[in-house]
Short mmCIF file of the C-alpha atoms (twelve columns), coordinates in Angstrom:
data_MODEL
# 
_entry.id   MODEL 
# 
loop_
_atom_site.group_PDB 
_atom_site.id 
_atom_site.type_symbol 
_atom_site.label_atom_id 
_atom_site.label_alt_id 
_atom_site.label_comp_id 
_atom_site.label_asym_id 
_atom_site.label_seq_id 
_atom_site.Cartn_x 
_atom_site.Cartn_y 
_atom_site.Cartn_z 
_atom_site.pdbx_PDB_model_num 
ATOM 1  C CA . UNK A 1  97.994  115.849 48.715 1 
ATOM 2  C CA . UNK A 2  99.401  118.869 46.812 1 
ATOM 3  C CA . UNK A 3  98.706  120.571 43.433 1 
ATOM 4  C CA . UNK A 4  99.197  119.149 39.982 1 
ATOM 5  C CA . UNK A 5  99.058  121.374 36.403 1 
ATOM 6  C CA . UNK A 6  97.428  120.290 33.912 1 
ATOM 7  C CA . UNK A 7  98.012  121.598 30.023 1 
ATOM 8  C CA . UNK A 8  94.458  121.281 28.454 1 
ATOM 9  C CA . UNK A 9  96.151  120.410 25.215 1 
ATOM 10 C CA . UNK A 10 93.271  117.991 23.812 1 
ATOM 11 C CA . UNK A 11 90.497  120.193 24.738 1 
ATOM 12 C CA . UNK A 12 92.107  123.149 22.480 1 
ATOM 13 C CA . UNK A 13 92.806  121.288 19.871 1 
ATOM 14 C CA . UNK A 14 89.285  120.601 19.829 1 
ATOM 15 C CA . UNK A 15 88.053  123.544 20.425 1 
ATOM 16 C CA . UNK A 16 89.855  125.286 17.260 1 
ATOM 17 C CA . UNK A 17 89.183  121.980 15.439 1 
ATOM 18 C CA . UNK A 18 92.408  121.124 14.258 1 
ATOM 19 C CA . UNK A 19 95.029  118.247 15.117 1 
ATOM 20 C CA . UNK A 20 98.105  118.242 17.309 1 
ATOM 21 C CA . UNK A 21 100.231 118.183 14.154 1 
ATOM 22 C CA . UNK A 22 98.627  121.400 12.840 1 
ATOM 23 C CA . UNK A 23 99.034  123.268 16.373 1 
ATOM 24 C CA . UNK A 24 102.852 121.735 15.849 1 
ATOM 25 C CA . UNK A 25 102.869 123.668 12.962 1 
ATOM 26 C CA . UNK A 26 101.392 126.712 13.656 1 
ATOM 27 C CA . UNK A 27 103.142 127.259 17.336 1 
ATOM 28 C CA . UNK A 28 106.765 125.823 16.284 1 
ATOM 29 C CA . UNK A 29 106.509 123.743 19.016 1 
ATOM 30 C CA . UNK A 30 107.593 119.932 18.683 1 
ATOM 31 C CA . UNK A 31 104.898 117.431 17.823 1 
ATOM 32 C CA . UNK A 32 106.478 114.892 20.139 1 
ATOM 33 C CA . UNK A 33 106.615 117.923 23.140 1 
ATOM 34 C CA . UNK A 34 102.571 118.848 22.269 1 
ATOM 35 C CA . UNK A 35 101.563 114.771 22.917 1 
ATOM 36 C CA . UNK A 36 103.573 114.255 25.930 1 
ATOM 37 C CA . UNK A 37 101.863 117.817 27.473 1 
ATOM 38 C CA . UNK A 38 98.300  116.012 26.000 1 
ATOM 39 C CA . UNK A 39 99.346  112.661 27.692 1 
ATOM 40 C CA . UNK A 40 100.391 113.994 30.438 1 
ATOM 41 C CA . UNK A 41 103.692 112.381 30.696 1 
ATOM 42 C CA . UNK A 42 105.973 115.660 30.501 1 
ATOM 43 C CA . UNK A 43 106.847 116.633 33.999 1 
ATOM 44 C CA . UNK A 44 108.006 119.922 33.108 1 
ATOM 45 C CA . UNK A 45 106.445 122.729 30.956 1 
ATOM 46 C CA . UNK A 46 108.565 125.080 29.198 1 
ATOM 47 C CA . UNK A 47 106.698 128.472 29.240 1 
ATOM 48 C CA . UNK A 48 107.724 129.573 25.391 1 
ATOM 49 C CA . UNK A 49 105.681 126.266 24.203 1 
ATOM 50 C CA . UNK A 50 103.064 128.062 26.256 1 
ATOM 51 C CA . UNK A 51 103.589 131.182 24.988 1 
ATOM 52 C CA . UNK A 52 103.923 129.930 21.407 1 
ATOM 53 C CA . UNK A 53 100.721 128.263 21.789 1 
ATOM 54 C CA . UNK A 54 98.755  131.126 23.095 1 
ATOM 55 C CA . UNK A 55 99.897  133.416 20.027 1 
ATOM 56 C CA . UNK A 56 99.132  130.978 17.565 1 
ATOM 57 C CA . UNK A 57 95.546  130.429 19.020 1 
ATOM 58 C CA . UNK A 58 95.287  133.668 19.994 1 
ATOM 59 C CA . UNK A 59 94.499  133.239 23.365 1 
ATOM 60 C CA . UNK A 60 94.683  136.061 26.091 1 
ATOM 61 C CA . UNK A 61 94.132  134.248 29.071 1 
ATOM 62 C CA . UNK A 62 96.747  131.436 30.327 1 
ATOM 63 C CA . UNK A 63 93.864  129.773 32.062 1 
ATOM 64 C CA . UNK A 64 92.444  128.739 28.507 1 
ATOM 65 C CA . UNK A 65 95.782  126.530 28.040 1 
ATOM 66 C CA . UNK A 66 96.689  125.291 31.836 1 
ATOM 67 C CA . UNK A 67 94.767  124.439 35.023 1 
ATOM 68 C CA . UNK A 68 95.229  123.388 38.356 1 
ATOM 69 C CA . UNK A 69 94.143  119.800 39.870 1 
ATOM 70 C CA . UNK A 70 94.370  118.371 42.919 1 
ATOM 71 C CA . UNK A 71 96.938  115.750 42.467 1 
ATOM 72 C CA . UNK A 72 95.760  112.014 43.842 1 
ATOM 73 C CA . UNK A 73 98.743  110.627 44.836 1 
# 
């Protein structure tokens, strides 16, 4: 059992109250790249989408947008 991250796309969106097209917009990050990191089925996170994502919400604290889990499997 190790570690898994988790990118607590859904729960922003919510908590800024707009959709996954309009953080697309705002963060220049690919709408397609934001659902797979809400579905979870992107195995790898590029850091600028993270970094985009943080200025456009202005978030100061990575913790708001990832998390660790232990992974299941």
């Amino acid at each position: 059992m190790g570690k898994r991250v988790i990118v607590k796309i859904s729960e922003l969106t919510k908590k800024h109250k707009i959709s996954l097209r309009e953080l697309s917009r705002i963060s220049d990050v690919r709408h397609a790249a934001l659902s797979e990191l809400a579905n979870g089925k992107r195995e790898n996170i590029n850091f600028s989408h993270i970094g985009k994502i943080a200025e456009a919400l202005n978030i100061e604290d990575i913790r708001e947008i990832i998390d660790l889990d232990d992974d299941k499997d």
